[in-house]
PDB file as gemmi writes it, atoms N, CA and C in Angstrom:
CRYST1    1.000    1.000    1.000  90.00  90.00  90.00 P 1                      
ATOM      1  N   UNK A   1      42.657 117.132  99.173  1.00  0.00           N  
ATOM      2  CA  UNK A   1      42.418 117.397 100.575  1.00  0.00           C  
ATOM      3  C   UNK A   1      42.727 118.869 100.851  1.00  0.00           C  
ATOM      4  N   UNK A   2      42.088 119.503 101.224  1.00  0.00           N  
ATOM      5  CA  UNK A   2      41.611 121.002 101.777  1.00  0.00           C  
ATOM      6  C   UNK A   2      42.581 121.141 103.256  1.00  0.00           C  
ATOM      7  N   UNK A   3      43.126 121.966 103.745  1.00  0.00           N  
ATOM      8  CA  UNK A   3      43.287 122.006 105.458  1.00  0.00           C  
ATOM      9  C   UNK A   3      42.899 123.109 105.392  1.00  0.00           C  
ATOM     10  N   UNK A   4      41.456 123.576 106.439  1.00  0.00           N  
ATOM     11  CA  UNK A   4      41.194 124.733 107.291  1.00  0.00           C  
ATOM     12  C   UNK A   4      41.755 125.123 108.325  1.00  0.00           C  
ATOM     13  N   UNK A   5      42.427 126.301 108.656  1.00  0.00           N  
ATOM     14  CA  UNK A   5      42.566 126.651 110.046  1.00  0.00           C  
ATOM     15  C   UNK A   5      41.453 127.698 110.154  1.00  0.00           C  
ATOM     16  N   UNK A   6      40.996 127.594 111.658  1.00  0.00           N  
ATOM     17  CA  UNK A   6      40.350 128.214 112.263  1.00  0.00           C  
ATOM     18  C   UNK A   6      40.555 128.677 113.405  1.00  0.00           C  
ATOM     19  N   UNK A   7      39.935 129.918 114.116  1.00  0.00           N  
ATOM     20  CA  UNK A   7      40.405 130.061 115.445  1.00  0.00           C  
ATOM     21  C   UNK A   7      39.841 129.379 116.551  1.00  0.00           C  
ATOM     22  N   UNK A   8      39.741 129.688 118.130  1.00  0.00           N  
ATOM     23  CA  UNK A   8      38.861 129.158 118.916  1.00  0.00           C  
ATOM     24  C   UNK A   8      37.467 129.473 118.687  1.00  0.00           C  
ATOM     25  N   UNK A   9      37.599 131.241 118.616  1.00  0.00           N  
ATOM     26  CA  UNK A   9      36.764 132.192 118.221  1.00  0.00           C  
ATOM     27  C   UNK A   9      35.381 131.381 117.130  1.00  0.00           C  
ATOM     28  N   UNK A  10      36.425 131.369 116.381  1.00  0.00           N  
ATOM     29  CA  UNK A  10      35.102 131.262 114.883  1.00  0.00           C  
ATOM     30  C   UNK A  10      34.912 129.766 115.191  1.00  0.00           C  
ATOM     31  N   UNK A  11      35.672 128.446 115.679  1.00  0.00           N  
ATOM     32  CA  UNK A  11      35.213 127.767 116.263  1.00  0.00           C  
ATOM     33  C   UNK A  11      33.809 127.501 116.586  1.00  0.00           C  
ATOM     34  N   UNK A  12      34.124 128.553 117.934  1.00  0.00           N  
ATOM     35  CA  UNK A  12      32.999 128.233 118.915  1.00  0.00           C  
ATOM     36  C   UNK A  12      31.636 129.409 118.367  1.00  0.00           C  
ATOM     37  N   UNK A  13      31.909 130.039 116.951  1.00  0.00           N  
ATOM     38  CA  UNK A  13      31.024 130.518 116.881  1.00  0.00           C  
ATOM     39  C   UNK A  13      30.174 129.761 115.690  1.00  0.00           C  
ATOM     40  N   UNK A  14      30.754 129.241 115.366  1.00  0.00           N  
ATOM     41  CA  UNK A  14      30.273 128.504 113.645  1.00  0.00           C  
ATOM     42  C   UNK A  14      30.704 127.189 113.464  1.00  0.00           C  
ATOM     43  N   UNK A  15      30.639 125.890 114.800  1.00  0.00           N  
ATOM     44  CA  UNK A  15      30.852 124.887 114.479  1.00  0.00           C  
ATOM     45  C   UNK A  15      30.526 123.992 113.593  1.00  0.00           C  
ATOM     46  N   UNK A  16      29.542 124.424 112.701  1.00  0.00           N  
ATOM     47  CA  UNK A  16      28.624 123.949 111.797  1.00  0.00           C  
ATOM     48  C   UNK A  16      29.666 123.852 110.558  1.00  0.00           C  
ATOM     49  N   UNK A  17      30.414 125.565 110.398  1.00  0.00           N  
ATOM     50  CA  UNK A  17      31.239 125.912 109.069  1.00  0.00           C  
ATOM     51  C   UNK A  17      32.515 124.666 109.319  1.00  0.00           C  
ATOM     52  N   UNK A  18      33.109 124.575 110.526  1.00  0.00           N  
ATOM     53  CA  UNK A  18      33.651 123.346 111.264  1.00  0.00           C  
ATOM     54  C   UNK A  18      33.585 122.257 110.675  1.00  0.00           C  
ATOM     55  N   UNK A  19      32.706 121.744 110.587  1.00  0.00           N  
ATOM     56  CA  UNK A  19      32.123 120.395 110.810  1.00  0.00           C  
ATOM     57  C   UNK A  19      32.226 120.530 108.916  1.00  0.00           C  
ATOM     58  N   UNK A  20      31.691 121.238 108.649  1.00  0.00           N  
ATOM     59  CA  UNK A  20      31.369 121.192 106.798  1.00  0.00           C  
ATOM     60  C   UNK A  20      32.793 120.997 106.425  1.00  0.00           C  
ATOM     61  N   UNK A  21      33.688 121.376 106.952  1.00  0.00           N  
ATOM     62  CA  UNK A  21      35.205 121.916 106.202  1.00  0.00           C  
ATOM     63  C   UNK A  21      35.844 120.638 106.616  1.00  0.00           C  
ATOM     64  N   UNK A  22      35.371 120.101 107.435  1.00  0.00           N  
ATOM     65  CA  UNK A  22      36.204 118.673 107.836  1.00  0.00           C  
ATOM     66  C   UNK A  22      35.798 117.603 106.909  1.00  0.00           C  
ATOM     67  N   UNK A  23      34.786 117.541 106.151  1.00  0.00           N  
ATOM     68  CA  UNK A  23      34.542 116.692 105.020  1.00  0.00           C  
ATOM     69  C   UNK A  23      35.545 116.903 104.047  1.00  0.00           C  
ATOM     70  N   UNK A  24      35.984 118.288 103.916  1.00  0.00           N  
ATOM     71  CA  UNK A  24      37.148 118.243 102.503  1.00  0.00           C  
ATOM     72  C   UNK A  24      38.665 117.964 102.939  1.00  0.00           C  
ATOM     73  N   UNK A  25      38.880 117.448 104.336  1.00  0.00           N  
ATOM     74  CA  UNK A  25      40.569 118.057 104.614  1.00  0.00           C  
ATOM     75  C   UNK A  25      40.058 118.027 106.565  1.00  0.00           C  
ATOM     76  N   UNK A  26      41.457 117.988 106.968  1.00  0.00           N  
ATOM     77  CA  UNK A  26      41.342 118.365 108.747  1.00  0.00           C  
ATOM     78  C   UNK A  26      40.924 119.879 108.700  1.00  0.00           C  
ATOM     79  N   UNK A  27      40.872 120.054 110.087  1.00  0.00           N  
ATOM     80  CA  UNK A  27      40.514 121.370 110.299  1.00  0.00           C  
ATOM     81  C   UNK A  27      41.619 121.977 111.328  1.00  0.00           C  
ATOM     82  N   UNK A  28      42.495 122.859 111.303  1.00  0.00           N  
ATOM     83  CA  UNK A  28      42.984 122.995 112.737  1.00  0.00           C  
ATOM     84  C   UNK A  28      42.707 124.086 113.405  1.00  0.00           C  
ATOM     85  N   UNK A  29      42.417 124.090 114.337  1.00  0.00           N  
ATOM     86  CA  UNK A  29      41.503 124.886 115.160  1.00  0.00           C  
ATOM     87  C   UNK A  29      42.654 125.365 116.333  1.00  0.00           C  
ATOM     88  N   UNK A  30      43.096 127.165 116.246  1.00  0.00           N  
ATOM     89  CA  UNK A  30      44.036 127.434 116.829  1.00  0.00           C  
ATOM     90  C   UNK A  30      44.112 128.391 118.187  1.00  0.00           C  
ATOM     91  N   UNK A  31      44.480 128.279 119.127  1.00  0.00           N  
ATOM     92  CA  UNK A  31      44.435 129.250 120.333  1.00  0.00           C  
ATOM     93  C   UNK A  31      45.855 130.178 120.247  1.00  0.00           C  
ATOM     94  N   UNK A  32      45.406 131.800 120.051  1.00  0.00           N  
ATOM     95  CA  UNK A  32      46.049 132.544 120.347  1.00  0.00           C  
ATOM     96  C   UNK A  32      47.442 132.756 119.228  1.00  0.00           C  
ATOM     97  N   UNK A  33      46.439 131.957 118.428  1.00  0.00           N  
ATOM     98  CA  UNK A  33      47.630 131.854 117.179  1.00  0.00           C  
ATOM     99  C   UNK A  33      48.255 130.553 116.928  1.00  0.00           C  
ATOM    100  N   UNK A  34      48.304 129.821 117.697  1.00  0.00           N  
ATOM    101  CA  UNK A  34      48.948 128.815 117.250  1.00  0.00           C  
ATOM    102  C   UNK A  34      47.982 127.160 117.307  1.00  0.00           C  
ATOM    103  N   UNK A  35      48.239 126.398 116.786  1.00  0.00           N  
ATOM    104  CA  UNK A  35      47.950 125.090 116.589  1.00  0.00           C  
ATOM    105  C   UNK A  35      47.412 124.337 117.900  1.00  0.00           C  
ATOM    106  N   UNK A  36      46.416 124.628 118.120  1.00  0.00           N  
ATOM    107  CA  UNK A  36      46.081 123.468 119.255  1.00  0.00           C  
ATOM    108  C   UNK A  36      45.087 122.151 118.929  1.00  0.00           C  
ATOM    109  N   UNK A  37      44.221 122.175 118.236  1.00  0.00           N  
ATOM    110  CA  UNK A  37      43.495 121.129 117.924  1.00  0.00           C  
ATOM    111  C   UNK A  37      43.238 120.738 116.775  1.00  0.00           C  
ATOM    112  N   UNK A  38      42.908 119.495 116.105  1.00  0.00           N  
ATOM    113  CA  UNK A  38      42.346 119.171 114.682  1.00  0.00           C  
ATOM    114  C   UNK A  38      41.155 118.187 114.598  1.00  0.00           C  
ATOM    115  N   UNK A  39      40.263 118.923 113.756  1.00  0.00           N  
ATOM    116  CA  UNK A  39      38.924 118.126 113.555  1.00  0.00           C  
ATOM    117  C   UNK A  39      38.858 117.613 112.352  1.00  0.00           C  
ATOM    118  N   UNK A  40      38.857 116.063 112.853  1.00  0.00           N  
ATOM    119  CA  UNK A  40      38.533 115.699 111.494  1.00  0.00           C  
ATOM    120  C   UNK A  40      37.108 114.351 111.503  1.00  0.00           C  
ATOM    121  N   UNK A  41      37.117 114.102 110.387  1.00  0.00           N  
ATOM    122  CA  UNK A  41      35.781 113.218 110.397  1.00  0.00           C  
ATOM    123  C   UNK A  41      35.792 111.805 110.752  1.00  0.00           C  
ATOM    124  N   UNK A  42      35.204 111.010 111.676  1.00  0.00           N  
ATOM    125  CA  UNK A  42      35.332 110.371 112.096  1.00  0.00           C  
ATOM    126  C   UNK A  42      35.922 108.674 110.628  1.00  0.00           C  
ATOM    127  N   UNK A  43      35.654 108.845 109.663  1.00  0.00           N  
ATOM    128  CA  UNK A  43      36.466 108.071 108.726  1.00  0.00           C  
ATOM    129  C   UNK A  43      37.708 108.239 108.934  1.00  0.00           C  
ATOM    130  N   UNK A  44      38.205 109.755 108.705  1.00  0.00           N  
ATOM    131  CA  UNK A  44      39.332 109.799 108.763  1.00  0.00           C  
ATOM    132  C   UNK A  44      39.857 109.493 109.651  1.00  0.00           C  
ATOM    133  N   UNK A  45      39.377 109.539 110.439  1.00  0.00           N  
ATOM    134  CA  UNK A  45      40.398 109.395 112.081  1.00  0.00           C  
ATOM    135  C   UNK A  45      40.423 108.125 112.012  1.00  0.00           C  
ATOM    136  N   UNK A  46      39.377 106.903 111.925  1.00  0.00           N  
ATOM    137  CA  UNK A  46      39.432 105.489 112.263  1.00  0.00           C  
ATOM    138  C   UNK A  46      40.453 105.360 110.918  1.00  0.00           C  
ATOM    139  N   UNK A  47      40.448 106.134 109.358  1.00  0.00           N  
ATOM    140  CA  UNK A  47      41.427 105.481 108.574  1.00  0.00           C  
ATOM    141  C   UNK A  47      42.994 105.878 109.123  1.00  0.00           C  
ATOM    142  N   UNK A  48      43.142 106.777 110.095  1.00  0.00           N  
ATOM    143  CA  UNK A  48      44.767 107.555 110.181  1.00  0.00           C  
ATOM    144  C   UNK A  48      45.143 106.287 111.611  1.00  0.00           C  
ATOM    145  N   UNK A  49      43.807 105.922 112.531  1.00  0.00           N  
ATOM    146  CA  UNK A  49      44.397 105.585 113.663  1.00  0.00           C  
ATOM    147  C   UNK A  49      44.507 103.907 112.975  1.00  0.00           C  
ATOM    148  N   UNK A  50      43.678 103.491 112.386  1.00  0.00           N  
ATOM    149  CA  UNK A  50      43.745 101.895 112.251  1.00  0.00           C  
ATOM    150  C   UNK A  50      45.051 101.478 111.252  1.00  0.00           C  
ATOM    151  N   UNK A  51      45.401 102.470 110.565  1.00  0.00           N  
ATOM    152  CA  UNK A  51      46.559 101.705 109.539  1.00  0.00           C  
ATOM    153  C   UNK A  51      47.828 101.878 110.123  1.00  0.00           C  
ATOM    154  N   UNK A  52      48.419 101.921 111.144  1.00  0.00           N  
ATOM    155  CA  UNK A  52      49.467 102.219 111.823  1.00  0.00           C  
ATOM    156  C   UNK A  52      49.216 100.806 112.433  1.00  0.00           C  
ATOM    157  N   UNK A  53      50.017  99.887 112.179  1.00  0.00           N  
ATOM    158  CA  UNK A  53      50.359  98.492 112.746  1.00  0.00           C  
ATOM    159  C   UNK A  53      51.907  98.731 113.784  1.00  0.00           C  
ATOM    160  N   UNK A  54      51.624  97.978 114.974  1.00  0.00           N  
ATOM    161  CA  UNK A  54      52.335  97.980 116.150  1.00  0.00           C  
ATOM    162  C   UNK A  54      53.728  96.650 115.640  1.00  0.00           C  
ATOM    163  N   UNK A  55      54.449  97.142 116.164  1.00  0.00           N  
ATOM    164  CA  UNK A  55      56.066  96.347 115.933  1.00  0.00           C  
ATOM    165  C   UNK A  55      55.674  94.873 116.164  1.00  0.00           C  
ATOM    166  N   UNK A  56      54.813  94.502 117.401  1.00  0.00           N  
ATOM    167  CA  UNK A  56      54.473  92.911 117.460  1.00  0.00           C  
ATOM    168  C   UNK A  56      53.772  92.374 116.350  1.00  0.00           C  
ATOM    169  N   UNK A  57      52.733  93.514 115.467  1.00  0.00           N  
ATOM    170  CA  UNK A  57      52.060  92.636 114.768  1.00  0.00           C  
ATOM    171  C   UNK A  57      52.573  92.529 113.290  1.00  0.00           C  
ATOM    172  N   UNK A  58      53.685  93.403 113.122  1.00  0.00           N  
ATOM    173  CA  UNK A  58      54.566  93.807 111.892  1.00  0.00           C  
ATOM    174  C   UNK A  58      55.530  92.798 112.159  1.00  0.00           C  
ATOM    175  N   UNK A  59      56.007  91.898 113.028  1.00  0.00           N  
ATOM    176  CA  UNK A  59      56.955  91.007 112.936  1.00  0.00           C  
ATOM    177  C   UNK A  59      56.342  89.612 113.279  1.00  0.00           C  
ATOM    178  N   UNK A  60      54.820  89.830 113.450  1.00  0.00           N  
ATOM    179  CA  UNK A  60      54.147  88.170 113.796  1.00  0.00           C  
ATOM    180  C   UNK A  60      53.156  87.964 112.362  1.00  0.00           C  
ATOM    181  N   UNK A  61      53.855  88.800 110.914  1.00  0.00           N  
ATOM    182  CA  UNK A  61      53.530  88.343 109.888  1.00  0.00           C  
ATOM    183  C   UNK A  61      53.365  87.026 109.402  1.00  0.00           C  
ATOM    184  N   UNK A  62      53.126  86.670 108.562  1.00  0.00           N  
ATOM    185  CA  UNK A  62      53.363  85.481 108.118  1.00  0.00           C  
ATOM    186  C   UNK A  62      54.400  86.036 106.825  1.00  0.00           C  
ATOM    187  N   UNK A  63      55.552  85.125 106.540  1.00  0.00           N  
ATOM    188  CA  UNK A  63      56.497  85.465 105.547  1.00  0.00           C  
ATOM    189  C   UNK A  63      57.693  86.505 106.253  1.00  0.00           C  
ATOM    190  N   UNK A  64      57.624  86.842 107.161  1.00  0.00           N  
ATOM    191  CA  UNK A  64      58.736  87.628 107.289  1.00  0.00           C  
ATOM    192  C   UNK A  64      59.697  87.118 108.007  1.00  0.00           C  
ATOM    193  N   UNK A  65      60.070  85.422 108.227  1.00  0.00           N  
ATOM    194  CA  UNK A  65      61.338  84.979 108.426  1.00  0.00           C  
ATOM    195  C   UNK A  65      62.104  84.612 106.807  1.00  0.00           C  
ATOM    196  N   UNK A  66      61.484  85.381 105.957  1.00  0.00           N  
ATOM    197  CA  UNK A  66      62.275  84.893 104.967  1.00  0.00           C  
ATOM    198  C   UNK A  66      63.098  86.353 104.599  1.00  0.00           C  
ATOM    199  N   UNK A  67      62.834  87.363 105.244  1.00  0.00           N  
ATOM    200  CA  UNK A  67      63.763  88.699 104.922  1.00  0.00           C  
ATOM    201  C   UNK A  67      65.070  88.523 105.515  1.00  0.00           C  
ATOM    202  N   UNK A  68      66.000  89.017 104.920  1.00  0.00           N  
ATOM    203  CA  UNK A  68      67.196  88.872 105.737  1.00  0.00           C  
ATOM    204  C   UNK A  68      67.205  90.370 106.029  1.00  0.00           C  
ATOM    205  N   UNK A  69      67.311  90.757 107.342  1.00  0.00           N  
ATOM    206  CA  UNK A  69      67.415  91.851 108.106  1.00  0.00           C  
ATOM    207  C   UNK A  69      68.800  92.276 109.017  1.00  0.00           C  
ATOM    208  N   UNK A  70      69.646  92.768 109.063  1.00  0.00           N  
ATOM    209  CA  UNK A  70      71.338  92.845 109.635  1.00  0.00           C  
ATOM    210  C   UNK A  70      70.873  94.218 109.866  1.00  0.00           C  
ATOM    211  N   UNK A  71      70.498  94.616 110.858  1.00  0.00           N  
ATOM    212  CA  UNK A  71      70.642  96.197 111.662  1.00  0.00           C  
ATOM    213  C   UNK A  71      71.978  96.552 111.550  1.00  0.00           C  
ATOM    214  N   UNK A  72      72.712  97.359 111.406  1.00  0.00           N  
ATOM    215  CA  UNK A  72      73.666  98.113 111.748  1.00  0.00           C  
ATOM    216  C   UNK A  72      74.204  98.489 113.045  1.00  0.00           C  
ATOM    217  N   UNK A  73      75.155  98.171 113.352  1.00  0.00           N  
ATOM    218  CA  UNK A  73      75.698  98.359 114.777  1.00  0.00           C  
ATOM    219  C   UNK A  73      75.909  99.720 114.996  1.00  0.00           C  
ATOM    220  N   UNK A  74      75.313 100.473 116.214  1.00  0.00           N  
ATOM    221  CA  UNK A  74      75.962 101.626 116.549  1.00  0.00           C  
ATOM    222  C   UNK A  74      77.290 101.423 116.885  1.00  0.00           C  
ATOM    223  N   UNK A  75      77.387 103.032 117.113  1.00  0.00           N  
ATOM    224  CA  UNK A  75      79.167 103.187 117.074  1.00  0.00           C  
ATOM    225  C   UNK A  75      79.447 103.239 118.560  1.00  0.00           C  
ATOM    226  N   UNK A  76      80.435 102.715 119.258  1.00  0.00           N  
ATOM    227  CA  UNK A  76      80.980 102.915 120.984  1.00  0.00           C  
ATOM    228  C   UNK A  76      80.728 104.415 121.225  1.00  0.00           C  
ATOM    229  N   UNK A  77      81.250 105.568 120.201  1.00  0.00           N  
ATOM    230  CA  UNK A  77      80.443 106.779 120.981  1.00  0.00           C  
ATOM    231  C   UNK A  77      79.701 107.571 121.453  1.00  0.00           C  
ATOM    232  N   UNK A  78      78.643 106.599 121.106  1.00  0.00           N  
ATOM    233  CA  UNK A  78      76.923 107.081 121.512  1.00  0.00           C  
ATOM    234  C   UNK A  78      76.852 107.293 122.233  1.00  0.00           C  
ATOM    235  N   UNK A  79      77.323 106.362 123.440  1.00  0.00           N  
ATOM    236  CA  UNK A  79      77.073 106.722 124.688  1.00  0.00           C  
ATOM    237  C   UNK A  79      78.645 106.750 125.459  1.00  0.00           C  
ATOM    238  N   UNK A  80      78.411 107.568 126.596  1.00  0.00           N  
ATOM    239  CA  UNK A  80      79.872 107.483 127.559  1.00  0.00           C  
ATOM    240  C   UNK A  80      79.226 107.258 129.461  1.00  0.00           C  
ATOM    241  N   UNK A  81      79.908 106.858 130.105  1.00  0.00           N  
ATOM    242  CA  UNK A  81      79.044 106.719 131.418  1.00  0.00           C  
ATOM    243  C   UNK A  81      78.824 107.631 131.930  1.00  0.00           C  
ATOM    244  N   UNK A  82      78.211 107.638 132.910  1.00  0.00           N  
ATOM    245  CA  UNK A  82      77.331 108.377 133.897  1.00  0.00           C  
ATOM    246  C   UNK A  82      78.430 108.920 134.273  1.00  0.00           C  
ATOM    247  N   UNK A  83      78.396 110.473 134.882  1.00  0.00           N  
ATOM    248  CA  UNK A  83      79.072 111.352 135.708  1.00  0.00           C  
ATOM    249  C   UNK A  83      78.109 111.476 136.762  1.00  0.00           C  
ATOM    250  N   UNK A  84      78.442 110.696 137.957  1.00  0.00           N  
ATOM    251  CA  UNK A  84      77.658 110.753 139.312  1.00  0.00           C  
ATOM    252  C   UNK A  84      78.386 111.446 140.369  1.00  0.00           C  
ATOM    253  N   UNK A  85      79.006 112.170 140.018  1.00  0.00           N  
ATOM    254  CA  UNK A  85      79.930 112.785 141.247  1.00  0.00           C  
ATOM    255  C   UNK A  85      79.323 114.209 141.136  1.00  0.00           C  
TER     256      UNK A  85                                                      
END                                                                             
């Protein structure tokens, strides 16, 4: 996998070179120097957004009342109360 950065500039002048470079890798496409957007190809995006499973559907598995799971208790000093005065 390739990552292009590009500017707004060459962007908006050569979306074509854009579009080609997003087949090998994202593209990030930057304003004023820094990081504002990323193009990537619509595979990729449906493969980055669809494999991220949500906490309801990661615990309405089938088989996962057989894990034994014991979270760890935080410690009493995490938190202290509110100062409302």
């Amino acid at each position: 996998m390739t990552i292009t950065t590009l500017s707004s500039r060459e962007f908006n002048q050569d979306t074509s070179k854009a579009k080609k470079a997003a087949q090998s890798g994202p593209v990030i496409i930057t304003d004023r120097g820094r990081p504002a957007h990323v193009l990537l190809t619509i595979e990729e995006y449906q493969r980055v957004t669809h494999s991220q499973a949500s906490i309801v559907d990661l615990l309405a598995m089938s088989g996962v009342e057989e894990i034994d799971f014991e979270p760890p208790r935080l410690k009493a000093d995490l938190y202290r109360p509110a100062d409302l005065s």
